[in-house]
C-alpha positions in Angstrom: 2.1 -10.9 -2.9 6.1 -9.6 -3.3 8.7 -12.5 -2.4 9.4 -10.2 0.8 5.8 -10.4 2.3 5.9 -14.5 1.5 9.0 -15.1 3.4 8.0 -12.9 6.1 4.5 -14.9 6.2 6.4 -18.3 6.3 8.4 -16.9 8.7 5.8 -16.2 11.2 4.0 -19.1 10.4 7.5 -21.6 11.1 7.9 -19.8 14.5 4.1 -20.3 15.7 4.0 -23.6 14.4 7.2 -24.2 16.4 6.4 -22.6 19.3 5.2 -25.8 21.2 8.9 -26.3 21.7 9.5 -22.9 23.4 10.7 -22.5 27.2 8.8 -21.0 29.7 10.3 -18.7 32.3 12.1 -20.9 34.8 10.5 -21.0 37.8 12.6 -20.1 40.6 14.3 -23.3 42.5 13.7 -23.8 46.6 16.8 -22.0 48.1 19.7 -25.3 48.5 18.1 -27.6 46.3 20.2 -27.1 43.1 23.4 -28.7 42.4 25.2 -27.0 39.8 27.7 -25.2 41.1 27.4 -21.8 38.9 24.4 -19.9 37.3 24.3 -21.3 33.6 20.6 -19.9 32.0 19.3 -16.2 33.8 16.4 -15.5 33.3 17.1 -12.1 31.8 18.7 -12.6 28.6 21.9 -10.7 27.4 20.7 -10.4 23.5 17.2 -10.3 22.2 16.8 -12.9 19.5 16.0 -11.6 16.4 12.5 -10.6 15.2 11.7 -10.6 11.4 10.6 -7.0 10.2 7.4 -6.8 8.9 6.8 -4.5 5.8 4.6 -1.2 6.4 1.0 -1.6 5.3 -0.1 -0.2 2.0 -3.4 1.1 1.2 -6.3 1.4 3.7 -7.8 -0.9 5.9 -11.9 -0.1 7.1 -12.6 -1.1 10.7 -14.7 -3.4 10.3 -18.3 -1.1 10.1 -17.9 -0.3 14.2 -18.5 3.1 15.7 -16.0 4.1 18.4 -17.5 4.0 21.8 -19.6 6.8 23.5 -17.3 7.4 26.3 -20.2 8.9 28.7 -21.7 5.0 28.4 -19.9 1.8 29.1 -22.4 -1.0 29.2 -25.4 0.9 30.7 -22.6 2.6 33.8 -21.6 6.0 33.8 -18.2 7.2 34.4 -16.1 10.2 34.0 -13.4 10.2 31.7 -10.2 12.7 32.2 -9.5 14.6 29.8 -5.8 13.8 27.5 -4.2 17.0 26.6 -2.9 17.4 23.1 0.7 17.3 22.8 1.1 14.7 25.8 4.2 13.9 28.1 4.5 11.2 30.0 3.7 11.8 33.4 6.3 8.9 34.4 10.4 9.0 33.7 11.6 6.5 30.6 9.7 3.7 29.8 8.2 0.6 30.5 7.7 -3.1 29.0 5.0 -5.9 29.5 6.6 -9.1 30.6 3.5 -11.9 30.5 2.5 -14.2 33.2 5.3 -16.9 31.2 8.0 -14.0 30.8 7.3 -13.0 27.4 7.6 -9.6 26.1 5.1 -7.7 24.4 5.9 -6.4 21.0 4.9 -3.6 18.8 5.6 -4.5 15.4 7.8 -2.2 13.6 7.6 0.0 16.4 4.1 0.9 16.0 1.9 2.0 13.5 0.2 -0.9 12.2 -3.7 -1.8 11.5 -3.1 -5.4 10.6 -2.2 -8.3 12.2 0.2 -9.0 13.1 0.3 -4.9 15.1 1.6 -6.7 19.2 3.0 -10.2 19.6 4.4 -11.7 22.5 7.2 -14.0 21.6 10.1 -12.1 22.7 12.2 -13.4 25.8 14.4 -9.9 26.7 13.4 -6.2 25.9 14.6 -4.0 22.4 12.7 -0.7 21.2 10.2 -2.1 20.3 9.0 -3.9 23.6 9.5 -0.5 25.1 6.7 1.8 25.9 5.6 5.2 27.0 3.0 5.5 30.1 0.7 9.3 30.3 -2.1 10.2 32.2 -5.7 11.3 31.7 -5.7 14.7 33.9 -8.2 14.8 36.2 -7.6 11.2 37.1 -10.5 8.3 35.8 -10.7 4.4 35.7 -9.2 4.4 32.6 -6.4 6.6 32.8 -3.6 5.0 31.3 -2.2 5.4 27.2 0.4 3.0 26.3 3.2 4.9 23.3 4.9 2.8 21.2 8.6 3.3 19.9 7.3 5.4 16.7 5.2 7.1 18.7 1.9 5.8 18.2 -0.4 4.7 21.1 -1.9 1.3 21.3 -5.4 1.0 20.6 -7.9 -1.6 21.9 -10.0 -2.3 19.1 -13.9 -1.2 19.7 -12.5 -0.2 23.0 -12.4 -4.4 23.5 -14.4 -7.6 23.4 -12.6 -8.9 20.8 -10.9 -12.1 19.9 -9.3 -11.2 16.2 -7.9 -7.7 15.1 -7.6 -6.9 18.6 -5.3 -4.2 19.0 -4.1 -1.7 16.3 -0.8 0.3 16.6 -1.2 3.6 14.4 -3.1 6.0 16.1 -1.9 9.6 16.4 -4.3 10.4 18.9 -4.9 9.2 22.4 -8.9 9.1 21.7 -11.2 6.6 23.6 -10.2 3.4 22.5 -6.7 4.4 23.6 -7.6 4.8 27.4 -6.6 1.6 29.1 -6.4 1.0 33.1 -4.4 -1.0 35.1 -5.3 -3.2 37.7 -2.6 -4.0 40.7 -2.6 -8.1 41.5 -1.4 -8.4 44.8 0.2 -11.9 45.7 2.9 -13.7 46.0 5.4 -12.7 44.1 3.2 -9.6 43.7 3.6 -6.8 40.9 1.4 -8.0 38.6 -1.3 -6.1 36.8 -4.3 -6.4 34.8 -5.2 -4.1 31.5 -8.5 -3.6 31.1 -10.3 -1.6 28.3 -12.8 1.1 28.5 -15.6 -1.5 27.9 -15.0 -3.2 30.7 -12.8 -5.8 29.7 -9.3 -7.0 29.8 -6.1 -7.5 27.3 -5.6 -11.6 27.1 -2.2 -12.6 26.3 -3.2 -16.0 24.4 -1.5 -18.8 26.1 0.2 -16.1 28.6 2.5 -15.4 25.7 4.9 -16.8 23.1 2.8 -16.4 19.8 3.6 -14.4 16.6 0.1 -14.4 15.1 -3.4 -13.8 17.0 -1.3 -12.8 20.3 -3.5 -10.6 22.0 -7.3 -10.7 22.8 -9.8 -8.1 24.6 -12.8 -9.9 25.7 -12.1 -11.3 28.7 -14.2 -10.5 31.9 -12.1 -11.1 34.5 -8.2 -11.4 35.0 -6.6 -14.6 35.6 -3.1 -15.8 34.6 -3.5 -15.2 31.0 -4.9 -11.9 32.0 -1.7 -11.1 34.0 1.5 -8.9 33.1 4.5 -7.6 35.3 5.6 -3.9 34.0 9.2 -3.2 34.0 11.4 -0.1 34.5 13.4 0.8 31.3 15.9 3.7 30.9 15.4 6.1 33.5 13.8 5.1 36.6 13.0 8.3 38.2 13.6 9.6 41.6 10.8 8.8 44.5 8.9 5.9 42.4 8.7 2.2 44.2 10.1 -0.9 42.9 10.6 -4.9 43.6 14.1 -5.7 42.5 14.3 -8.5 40.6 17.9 -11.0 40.0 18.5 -13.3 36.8 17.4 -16.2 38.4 13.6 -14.5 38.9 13.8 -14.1 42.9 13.3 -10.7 44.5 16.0 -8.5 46.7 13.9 -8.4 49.7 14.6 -7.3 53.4 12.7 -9.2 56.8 13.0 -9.2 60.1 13.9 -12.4 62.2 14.0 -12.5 65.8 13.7 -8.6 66.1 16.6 -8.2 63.7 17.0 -6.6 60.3 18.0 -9.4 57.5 18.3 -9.2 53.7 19.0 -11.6 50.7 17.1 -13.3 48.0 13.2 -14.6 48.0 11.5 -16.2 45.6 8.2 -15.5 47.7 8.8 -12.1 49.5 5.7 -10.1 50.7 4.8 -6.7 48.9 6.4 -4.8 52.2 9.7 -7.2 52.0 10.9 -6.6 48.3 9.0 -2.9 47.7 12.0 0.0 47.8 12.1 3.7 47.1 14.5 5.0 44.7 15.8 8.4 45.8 18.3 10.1 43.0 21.1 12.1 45.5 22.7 15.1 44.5 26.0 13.2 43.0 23.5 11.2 40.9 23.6 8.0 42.8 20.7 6.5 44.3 19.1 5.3 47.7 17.0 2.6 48.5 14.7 3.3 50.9 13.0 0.3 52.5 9.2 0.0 52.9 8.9 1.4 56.6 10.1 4.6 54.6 12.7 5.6 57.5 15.3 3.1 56.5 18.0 2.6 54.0 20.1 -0.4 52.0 23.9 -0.6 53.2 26.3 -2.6 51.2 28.9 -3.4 54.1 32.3 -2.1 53.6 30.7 -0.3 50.7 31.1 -3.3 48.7 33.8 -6.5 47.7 32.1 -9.1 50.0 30.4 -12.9 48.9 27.4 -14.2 51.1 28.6 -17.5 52.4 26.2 -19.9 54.1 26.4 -21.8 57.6 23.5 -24.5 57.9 25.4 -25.9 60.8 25.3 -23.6 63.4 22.6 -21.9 65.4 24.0 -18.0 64.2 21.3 -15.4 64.9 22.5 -12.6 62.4 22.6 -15.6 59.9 18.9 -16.8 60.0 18.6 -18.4 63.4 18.1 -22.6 63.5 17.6 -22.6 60.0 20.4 -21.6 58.9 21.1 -18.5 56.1 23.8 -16.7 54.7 26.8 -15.3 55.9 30.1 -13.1 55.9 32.2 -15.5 57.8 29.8 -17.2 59.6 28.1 -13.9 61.3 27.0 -10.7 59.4 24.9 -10.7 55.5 26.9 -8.4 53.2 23.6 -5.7 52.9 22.0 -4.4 56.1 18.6 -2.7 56.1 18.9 -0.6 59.3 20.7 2.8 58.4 18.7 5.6 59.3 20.8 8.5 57.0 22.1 8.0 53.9 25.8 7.9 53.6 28.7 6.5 51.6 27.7 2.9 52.4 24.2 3.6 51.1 24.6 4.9 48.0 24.5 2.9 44.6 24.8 3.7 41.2 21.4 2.1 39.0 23.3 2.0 35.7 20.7 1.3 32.5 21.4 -1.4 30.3 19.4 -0.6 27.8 17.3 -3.6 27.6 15.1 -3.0 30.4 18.1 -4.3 33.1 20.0 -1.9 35.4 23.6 -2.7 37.0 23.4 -1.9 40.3 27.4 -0.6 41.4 28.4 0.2 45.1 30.4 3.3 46.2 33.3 1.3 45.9 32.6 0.6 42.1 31.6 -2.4 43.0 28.6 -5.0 41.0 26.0 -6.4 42.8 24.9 -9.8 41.3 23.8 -13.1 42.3 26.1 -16.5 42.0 25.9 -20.5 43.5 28.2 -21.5 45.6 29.4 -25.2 45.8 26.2 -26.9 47.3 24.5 -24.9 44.3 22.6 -22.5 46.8 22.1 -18.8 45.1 23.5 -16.3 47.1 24.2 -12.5 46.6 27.9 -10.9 45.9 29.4 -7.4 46.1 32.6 -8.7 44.4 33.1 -8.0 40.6 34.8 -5.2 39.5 35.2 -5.9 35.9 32.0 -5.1 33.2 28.8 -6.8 34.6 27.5 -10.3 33.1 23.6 -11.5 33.2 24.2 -12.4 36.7 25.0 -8.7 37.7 21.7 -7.1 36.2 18.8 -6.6 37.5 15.1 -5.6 36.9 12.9 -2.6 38.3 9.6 -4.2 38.4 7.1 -1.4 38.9 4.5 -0.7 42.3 2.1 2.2 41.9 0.6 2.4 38.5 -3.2 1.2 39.5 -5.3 3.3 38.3 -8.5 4.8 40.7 -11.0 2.4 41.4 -14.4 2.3 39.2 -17.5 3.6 41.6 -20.8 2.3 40.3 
C-alpha cells in the first residue's frame, strides 16, 4: 500500500471513529421559544467541509460470483420493466441531492466510478458536485423507473439489484442495465417530502444510522422504509418551469400559506401540511418565476414588491395577524407576502437565483432578498429587506413533490 492510500485509510477511519461527536440536523424550535436575538447556526451551510479524495481503483474487482437479476422475475412477481434508451437525457431540469433522514448528504466518491468501498458515503452536511445527481426515466413508465447519474457520469448501481449489507452500491457503470433501475416511494407526513429508494428486488437503500458515516454507509436489504430508510431530494441548478416544490429556510421550517378565519395568511411552519408548503414554479417570459399556490389559481405577492420585516403583535386580537393567537405583522395589521393574487404581475414575480450548492436566493422585483431573521424575543420571522449579497439566512432549498414512481400491481 503507497503512503497516499494509508493516509487516506486513516483518514476515513479518524472521521468514522469520530463521528459519535457529529451534530444532527437541528430540529426546528416552537415558534417564540428561543431567546437569541439573531440566527447564529442555519441549517444550510455556506461551505462544504472538505472531503478527502480517494485514489481511482487499479486492477479488477469480481462481483462476488452473482448473476445480475432476471428482470422478468423479482421474487416469484412479475413486472414489466420500461425500456432505458441508449444515449439517455434526463427527463427532469438540473440535478438533485439526497439529504438523509439526519440532514446528511449522500456522496459519490470521486464523482462516480468506483467498485470498492468506499463508492457513496453520507457524511457531508451541504451539497458540492459530488452530492449532485442526474434523475432519467425508464420510457414506458414501470415500478422501477428511476436511474440516479453521478457527477462523472456514471449511474449508481444497487448491488445484486439489493439485499445486501456490504458492497452495497457500486458507482462505475456505463450503462443504466437492471441493477441500475431504482424507484422512489413518496412518504407523506408531517413535514412531508420524504421518499423511499427501493431496488428492483424489492428492497430499499438503508442509510446506516440515517447518515454520517464514511465507511459501510449504505445498505440494500431492508424490507420496509422507516427513518433510516428515509431521504428528502433537493432541487440543484435549474429548477425547471411547472415542477412542485416545498420551500425550505436555513432554520429547516417550510414557506407555507393557510387560511384562518376565511383569510389568506403566509409565513414560516415547521409542520405545514403537503397542500400548505407545495408551490408551482412557472418560469415567465423575462426569466423570473411565479409561485403558484396549491389550489393552482393563486399566486405569491411580496407587498410593495419587497423592503418590508414581519413584525409580531401577541397582544392584540388582529385578524390579518393570526387572530387570538397572535402572528406576525407589518405594523401591527398586514404579513409582508399575500397568497390571494389571481394574475401574475410585478408584485408576483421573483427571481430563483442558484447557488450552486443546492440553495437558491430568492430576489423580489424590487431586487430585493427574501430570508429569514429573529427579532428581539428570538421569534423567526420572514424579511424582504436586504439589498446587499445574500447570507445563509437569505437561501433557500427546493425540496422536490412528484418523483414517485407508479405503483407495483401484483
Amino acid at each position: 500500500m503507497n503512503t497516499r492510500s494509508l493516509v487516506t485509510r486513516l483518514l476515513y477511519g479518524a472521521c468514522l471513529l469520530a463521528f459519535g461527536c457529529a451534530t444532527a440536523e437541528p430540529v426546528p424550535k416552537e415558534r417564540g421559544q428561543a431567546s437569541i436575538s439573531q440566527m447564529d447556526v442555519p441549517v444550510i451551510p455556506d461551505e462544504q467541509p472538505a472531503i478527502t479524495e480517494v485514489p481511482a481503483e487499479t486492477g479488477e474487482v469480481q462481483e462476488r460470483g452473482i448473476t445480475r437479476l432476471n428482470p422478468a422475475v423479482l421474487e416469484g412477481k412479475t413486472a414489466v420493466l420500461g425500456t432505458l434508451s441508449t444515449g439517455l437525457t434526463s427527463t427532469y431540469p438540473g440535478e438533485f441531492a439526497f439529504r438523509t433522514s439526519k440532514g446528511y448528504y449522500l456522496t459519490a466518491i470521486n464523482g462516480g466510478g468506483r467498485i470498492g468501498d468506499p463508492t457513496v458515503i453520507t457524511g457531508a452536511t451541504s451539497a458540492g458536485a459530488w452530492e449532485k445527481f442526474k434523475f432519467a426515466i425508464a420510457s414506458p413508465p414501470s415500478p422501477y423507473d428511476k436511474t440516479f447519474q453521478t457527477a462523472n457520469g456514471n449511474y449508481v448501481t444497487a448491488v445484486n439489484g439489493g439485499g445486501m449489507t456490504a458492497n452495497a452500491i457500486h458507482t462505475d457503470a456505463t450503462q443504466p442495465r437492471d441493477w441500475e433501475r431504482f424507484r422512489l416511494v413518496y412518504m407523506s407526513g408531517h413535514p412531508p417530502t420524504y421518499y423511499g429508494i427501493g431496488t428492483i428486488k424489492g428492497n430499499f437503500l438503508t442509510a446506516v444510522g440515517a447518515g454520517g458515516k464514511y465507511q459501510d454507509a449504505l445498505h440494500t436489504d431492508a424490507k420496509q422504509i422507516q427513518a433510516w430508510e428515509q431521504f428528502r431530494i433537493v432541487k440543484c441548478g435549474d429548477p425547471g418551469s411547472g415542477y412542485e416544490y416545498a420551500i425550505m429556510a436555513a432554520d429547516g421550517e417550510f414557506l407555507a400559506s393557510n387560511n384562518w378565519e376565511g383569510k389568506p395568511g403566509f409565513g414560516l411552519s415547521a409542520r405545514p401540511a403537503e397542500a400548505e408548503m407545495k408551490f408551482k414554479l412557472f418560469r415567465q417570459s423575462d426569466g423570473t418565476y411565479a409561485l403558484q399556490t396549491a389550489n393552482g389559481r393563486t399566486y405569491l405577492t411580496a407587498l410593495g414588491g419587497g423592503g418590508q420585516v414581519e413584525k409580531y403583535d401577541r397582544k392584540y386580537y388582529t385578524p390579518d395577524c393570526g387572530g387570538l393567537f397572535g402572528g406576525p405583522c407589518v405594523g401591527g395589521s398586514a404579513p409582508i407576502f399575500h397568497t390571494d393574487a389571481t394574475q401574475v404581475q410585478a408584485w408576483e414575480k421573483f427571481r430563483i437565483i442558484d447557488q450552486g450548492n443546492c440553495t437558491y436566493a430568492i430576489q423580489t422585483s424590487s431586487g430585493f432578498f427574501s430570508g429569514i431573521f429573529k427579532d428581539s424575543s428570538g421569534v423567526t420571522l420572514l424579511t424582504t429587506r436586504r439589498d446587499g449579497a445574500p447570507s445563509a439566512n437569505e437561501k433557500f432549498q427546493l425540496v422536490v413533490f412528484g418523483l414517485a414512481s407508479p405503483a407495483i400491481i401484483q
